[in-house]
VOGU-3710 file (C-alpha; in Angstrom, 3 decimals, decimal comma):
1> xxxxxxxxxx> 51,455/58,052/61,831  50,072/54,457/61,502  50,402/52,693/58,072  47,230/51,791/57,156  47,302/49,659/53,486  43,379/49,294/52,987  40,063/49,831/54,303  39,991/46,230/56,376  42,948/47,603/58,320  41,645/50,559/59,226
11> xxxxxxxxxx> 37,891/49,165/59,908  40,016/46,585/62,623  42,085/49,773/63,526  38,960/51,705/64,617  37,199/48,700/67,090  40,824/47,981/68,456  42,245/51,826/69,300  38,918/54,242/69,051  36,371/54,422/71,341  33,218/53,925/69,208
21> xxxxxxxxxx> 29,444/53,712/70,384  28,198/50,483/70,836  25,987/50,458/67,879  29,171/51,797/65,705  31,514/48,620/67,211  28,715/46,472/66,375  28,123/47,538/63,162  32,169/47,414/62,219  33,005/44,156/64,051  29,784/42,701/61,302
31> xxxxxxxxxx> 31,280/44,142/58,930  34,748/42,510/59,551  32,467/38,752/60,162  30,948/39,572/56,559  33,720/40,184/54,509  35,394/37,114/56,083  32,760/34,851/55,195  30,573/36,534/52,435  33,972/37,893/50,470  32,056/40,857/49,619
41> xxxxxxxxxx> 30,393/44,155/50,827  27,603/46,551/49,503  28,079/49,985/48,771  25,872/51,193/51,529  28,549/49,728/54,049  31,295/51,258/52,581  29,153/54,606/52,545  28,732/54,388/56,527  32,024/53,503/56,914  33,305/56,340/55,361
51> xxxxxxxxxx> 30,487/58,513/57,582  32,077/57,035/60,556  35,917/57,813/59,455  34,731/61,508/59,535  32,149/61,390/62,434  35,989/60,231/64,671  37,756/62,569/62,611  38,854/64,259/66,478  40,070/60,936/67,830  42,340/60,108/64,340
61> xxxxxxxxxx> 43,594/63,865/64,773  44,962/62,661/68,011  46,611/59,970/66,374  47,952/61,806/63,414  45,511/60,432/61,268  43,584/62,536/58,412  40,531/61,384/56,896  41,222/63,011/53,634  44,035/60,306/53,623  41,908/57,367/55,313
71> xxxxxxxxxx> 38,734/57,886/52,889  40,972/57,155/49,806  42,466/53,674/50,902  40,789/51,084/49,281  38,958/47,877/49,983  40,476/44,242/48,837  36,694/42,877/49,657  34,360/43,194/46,794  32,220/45,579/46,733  28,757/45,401/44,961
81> xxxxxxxxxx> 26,315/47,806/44,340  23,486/47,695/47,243  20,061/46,272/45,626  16,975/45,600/47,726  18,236/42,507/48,798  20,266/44,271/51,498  17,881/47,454/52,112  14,608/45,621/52,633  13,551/43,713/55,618  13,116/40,062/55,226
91> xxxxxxxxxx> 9,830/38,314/56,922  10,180/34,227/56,330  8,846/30,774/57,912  11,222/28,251/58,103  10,612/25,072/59,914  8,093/26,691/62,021  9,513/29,373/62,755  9,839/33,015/61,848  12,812/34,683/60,822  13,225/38,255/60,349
101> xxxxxxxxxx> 16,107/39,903/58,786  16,995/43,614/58,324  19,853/46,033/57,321  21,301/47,751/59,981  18,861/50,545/61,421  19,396/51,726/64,692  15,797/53,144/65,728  14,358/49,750/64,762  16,935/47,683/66,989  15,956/49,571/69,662
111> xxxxxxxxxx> 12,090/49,890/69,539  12,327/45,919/68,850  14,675/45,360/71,703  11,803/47,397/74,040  8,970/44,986/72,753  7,471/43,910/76,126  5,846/40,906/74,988  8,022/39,598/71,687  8,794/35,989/71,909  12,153/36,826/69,237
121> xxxxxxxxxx> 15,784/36,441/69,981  18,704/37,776/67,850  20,492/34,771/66,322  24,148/35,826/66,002  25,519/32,796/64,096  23,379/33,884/60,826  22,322/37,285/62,093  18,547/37,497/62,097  15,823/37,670/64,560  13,778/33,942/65,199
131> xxxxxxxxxx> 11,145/33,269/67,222  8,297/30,328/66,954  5,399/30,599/64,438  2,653/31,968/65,949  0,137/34,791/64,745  0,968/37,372/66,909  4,524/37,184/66,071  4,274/37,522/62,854  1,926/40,685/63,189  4,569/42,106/65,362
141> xxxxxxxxxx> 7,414/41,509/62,851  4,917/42,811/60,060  3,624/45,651/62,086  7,396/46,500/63,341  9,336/46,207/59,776  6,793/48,800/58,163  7,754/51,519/60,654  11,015/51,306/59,552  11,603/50,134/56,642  10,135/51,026/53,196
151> xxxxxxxxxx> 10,162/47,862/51,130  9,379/44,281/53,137  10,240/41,315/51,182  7,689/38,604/52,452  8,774/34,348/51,637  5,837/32,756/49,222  4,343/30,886/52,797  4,053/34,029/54,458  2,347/35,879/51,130  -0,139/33,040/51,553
161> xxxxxxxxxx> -1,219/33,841/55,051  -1,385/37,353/54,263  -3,227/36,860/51,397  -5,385/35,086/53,000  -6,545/38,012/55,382  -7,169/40,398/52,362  -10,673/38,650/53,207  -11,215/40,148/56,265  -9,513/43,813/55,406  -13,075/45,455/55,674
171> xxxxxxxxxx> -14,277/44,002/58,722  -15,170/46,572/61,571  -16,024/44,671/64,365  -14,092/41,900/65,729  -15,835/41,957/69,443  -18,990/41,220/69,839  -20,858/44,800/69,305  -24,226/45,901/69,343  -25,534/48,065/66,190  -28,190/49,651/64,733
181> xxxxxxxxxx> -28,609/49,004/60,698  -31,427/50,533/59,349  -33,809/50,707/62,738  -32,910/47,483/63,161  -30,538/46,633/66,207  -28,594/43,528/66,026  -25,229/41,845/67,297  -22,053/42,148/65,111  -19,130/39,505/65,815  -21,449/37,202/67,622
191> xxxxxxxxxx> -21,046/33,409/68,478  -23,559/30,615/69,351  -22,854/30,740/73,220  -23,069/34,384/73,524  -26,476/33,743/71,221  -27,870/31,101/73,320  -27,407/33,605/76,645  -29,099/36,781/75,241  -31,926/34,983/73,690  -34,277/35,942/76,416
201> xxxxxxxxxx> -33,529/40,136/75,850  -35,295/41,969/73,232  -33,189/44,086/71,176  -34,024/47,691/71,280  -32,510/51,292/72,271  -33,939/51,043/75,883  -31,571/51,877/78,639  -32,202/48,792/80,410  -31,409/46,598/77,316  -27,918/48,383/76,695
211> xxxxxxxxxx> -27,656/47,591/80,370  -28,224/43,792/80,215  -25,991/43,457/76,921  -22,868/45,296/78,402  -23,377/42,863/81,227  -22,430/40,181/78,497  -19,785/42,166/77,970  -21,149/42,807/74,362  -19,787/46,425/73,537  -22,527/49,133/72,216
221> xxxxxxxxxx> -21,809/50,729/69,225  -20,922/54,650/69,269  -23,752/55,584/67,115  -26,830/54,115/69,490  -25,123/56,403/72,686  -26,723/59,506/71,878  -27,662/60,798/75,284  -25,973/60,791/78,866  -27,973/58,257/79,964  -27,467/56,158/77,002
231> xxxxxxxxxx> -24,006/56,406/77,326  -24,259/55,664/80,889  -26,447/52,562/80,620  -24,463/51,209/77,776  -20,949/50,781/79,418  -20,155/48,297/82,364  -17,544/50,540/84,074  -19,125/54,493/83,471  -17,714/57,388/85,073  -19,784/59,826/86,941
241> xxxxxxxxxx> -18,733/63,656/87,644  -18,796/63,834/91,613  -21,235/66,986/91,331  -23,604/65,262/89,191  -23,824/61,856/91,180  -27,632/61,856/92,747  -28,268/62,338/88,167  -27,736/58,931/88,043  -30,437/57,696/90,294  -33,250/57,848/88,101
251> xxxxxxxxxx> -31,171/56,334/84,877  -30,526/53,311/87,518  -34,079/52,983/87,964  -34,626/53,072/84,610  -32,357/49,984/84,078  -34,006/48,248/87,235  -31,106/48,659/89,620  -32,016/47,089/92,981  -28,791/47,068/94,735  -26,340/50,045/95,274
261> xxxxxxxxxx> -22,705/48,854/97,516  -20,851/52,179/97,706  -16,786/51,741/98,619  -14,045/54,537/99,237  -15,388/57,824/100,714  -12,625/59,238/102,445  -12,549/63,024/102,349  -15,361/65,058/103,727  -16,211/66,686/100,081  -16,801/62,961/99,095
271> xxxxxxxxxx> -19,416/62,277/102,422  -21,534/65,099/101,443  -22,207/63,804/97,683  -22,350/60,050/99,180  -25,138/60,869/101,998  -26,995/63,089/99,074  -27,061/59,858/96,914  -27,952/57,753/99,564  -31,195/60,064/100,452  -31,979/60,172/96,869
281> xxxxxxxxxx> -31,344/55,559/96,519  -33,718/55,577/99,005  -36,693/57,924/98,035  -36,197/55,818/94,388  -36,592/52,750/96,673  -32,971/51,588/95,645  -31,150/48,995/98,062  -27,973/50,652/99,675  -25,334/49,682/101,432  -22,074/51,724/102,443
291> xxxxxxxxxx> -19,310/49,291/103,804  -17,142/52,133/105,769  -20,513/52,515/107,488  -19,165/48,721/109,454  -16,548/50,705/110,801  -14,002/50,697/107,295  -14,775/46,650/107,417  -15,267/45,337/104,018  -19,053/43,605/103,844  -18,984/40,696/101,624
301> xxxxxxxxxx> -22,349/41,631/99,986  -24,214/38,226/98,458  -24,861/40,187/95,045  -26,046/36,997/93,481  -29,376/37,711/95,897  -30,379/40,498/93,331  -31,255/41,054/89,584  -28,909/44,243/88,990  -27,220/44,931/91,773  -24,299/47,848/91,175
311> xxxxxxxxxx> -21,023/49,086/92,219  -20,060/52,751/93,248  -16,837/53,474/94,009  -15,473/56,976/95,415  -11,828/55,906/94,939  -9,576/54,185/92,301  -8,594/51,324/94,549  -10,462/48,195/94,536  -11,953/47,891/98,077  -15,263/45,589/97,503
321> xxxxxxxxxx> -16,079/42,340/95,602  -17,155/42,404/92,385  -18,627/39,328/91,627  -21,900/39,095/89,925  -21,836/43,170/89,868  -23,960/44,048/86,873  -22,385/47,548/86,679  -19,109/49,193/88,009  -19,558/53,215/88,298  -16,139/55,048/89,170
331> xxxxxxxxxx> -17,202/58,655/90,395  -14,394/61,278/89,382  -14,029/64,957/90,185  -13,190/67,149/87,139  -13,282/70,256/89,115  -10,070/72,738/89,538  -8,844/72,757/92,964  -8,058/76,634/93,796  -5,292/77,151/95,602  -5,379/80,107/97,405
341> xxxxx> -2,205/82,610/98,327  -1,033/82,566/101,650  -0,244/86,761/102,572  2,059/85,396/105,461  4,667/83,583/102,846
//
């Protein structure tokens, strides 16, 4: 059996001679760095110590090594009592940048590691995450600490900016948005361009004006869509049931459509719906134009020759130019496909 005086030896005993999971070495070799240079250690690290001397108790069995014996050596680093200094997570700006510092906690090091767009990096030398001040960073550090931690300790410049947001806490809107207060309709989250553009539309609940302000790119508020064709009128990029496609003619009518360019009609389910829509297009006295009809050739159609020209397509992949398009309609097909036993099998 291996003499073993104290808990240090047996902490570098474990990296050197067991084999541990990377988050366990990691944790142990810190633990070694911070008694080194700290001279102490909190009495949550001895507690996971002492969970990981009996989570290897198999591989010290090997060795002739009993945890009974192992958990009463004792440590020559001081040991203080864990406060919420070293449970909390630590949010702070320093020379423009952010640092964030937390205890040890495995899910959080790996749902911040798989962060797509986070700008920090782990700074081994005084073990906390950086990354330059921006607004979205900090969110992401605020956002990400209060999954996983239950106390955050904030630095008095950070309290500021956060305190400073308390102000906006209520707001509902932060995209442009049209909404209906009181029978009156009017534009929440505007600006003076987007202002300036729409001055020449009257705001009401007719189709054709939810049309025109979606073209802005101004969203409609949930509670003005009360209808299918309100609903349909006031999004830019609908979606239309295959077996209900020719419904749509007379709501494009409604919001002056003059222009139909229909792309991606492939299977012969899809041709029957398309050449019904075109019949109907045409008895409304709608515009239409099918480019597979060239021979699968894409037509570059000039949309910018009419007022509300539209786009239909039959297929998820982009096939036709959009430019100018004041409405993109995907058509989908909800139906259950039957499959049908084959007696031979």
């Amino acid at each position: 059996m291996i003499d073993l005086n104290n808990k240090e030896q047996l902490v570098y005993y474990m990296v050197t001679n067991l084999r541990l999971s990377r988050y366990d070495i990691r944790f142990l070799q810190n633990l070694e760095k911070i008694s080194l240079v700290k001279k102490r250690i909190t009495s949550n690290q001895v507690e996971l110590v002492d969970k990981l001397i009996e989570k290897y108790e198999r591989q010290f069995v090997k060795n002739q090594m009993f945890i009974k014996e192992l958990a009463k050596l004792p440590w020559k680093t001081l040991v203080v009592e864990t406060t919420d200094e070293y449970t909390s997570a630590h949010i702070g700006i320093v020379d423009d940048n952010i640092i964030l510092k937390t205890p040890y906690n495995k899910a959080f090091i790996t749902a911040f590691r798989n962060l797509s767009q986070s700008s920090f990096v782990w700074d081994n030398t005084n073990k906390y995450y950086i990354a330059d001040l921006s607004t979205f960073s900090l969110k992401l550090a605020v956002r990400m600490t209060a999954i996983f931690f239950n106390e955050i300790r904030f630095s008095d410049n950070v309290k500021k900016i956060l305190n400073q947001q308390d102000y906006y806490k209520d707001v509902k809107y932060w995209t442009p948005t049209y909404v209906g207060v009181n029978g009156n309709y009017m534009i929440a989250s505007t600006n003076s361009a987007l202002d300036e553009a729409i001055k020449h539309i009257t705001l009401n609940k007719e189709p054709i004006t939810l049309a025109e302000l979606v073209r802005y790119g101004i969203d409609i508020d949930n509670s003005i869509l009360l209808t299918d064709e309100e609903r349909f009128a006031g999004s830019y990029n609908p979606k239309v049931e295959l077996t209900n496609i020719c419904d749509i003619v007379p709501w494009l009518k409604n919001i002056k459509c003059d222009y139909v360019s229909v792309s991606g009609v492939s299977l012969s389910t899809n041709v029957k719906f398309k050449n019904e829509l075109k019949q109907s297009l045409e008895i409304a006295g709608i515009r239409y134009n099918d480019y597979n009809d060239a021979g699968g050739f894409m037509l570059k159609d000039n949309m910018s020759k009419y007022k509300f020209p539209v786009v239909i397509k039959f297929k998820l992949i982009s096939d036709t130019n959009h430019a100018n398009t004041a409405k993109v309609i995907t058509v989908v097909n909800s139906q259950p496909v039957n499959l049908e036993k084959n007696e031979t099998m």
